[in-house]
C-alpha positions in Angstrom: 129.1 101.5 28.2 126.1 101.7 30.7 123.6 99.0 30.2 119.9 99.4 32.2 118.8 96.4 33.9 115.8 94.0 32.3 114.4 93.5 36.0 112.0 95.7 38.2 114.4 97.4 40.7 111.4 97.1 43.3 109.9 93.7 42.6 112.8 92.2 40.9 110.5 90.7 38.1 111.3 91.0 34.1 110.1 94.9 32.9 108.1 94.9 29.9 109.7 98.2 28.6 113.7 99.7 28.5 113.1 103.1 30.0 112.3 103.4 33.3 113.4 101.4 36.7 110.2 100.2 37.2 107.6 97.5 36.1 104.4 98.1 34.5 102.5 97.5 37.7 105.4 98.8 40.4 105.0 102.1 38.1 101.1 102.0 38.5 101.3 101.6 41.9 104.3 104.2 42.2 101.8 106.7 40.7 98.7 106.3 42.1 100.4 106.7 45.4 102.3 110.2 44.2 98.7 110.9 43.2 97.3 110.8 46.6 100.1 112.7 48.0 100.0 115.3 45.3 96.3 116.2 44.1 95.9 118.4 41.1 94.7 121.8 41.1 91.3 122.8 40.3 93.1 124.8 37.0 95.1 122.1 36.9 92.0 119.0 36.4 90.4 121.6 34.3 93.7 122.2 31.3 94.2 118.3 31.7 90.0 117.3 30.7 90.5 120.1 28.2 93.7 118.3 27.2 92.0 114.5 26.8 88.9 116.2 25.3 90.8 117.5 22.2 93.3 114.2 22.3 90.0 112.2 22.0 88.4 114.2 19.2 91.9 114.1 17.7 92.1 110.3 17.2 88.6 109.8 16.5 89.7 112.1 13.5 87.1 115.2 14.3 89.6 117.7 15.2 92.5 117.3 11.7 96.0 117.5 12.6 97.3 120.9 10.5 101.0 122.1 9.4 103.0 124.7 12.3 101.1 127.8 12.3 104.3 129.7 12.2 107.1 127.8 9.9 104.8 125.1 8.0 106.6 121.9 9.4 104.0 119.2 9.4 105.1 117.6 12.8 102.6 119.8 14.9 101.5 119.5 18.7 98.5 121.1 20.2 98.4 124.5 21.6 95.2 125.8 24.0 95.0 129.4 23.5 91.9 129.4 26.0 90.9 126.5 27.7 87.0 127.5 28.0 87.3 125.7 24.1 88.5 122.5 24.4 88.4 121.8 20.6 89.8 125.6 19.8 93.3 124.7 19.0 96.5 126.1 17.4 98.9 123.7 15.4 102.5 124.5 16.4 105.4 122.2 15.9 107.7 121.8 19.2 109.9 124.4 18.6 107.4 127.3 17.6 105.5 125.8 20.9 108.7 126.1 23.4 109.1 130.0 22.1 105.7 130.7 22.2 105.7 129.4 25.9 109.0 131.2 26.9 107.4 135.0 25.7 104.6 134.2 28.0 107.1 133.5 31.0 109.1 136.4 30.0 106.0 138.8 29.5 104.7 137.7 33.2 108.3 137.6 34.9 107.6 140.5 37.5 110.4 142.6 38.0 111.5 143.3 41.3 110.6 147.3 43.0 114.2 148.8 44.7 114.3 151.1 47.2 116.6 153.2 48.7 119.2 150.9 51.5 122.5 151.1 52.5 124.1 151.3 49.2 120.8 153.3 47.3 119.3 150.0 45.9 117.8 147.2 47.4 115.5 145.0 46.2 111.7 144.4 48.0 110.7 140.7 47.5 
């Protein structure tokens, strides 16, 4: 049986948590460089404060927690249907979320236009 090591594998000290490879502060530090290489996207800072808004308002108890809006089950997550309303949400437990997700894809997949080649089809990318 595989067994994960107790010690950072980058500063060799004892990690507070199982999961990872990293220490608290090796993991910090890990990130914030990742950060600087990789900045956000104006949409993408925008659906994240929307994101922390609603989390915020969430466990200050303003915005209730409410049964899937699809099958009922209790355990819900939070669904932004438009983020210009931070606090407008849909309750969806995670598998009603991952199909509502996957339509979307498949309703924007663009399908590509063929023309006439060697063989009568060939696709224009």
């Amino acid at each position: 049986m595989w067994v994960r090591k107790a010690t950072c594998s980058r500063c060799g000290k004892l990690k507070e948590r199982v999961q990872g490879t990293y220490c608290r502060a090796c993991d910090a530090m890990r990130l914030r460089q990742w950060r600087k290489s990789h900045p956000p996207t104006p949409e993408q800072r925008r659906k994240h404060i929307v994101r922390t808004i609603a989390r915020v308002y969430w466990l200050r108890g303003k915005l209730r927690q409410k049964p899937c809006r699809r099958c009922g089950d209790a355990n819900s997550e939070r669904h932004h249907p438009d983020y210009s309303r931070p606090l407008f949400v849909i309750w969806l437990c995670r598998p009603c979320h991952l199909k509502l997700h996957a339509a979307k894809r498949k309703r924007r997949r663009v399908v590509p236009e063929f023309v006439g080649g060697e063989n009568g089809k060939r696709a224009i990318r």
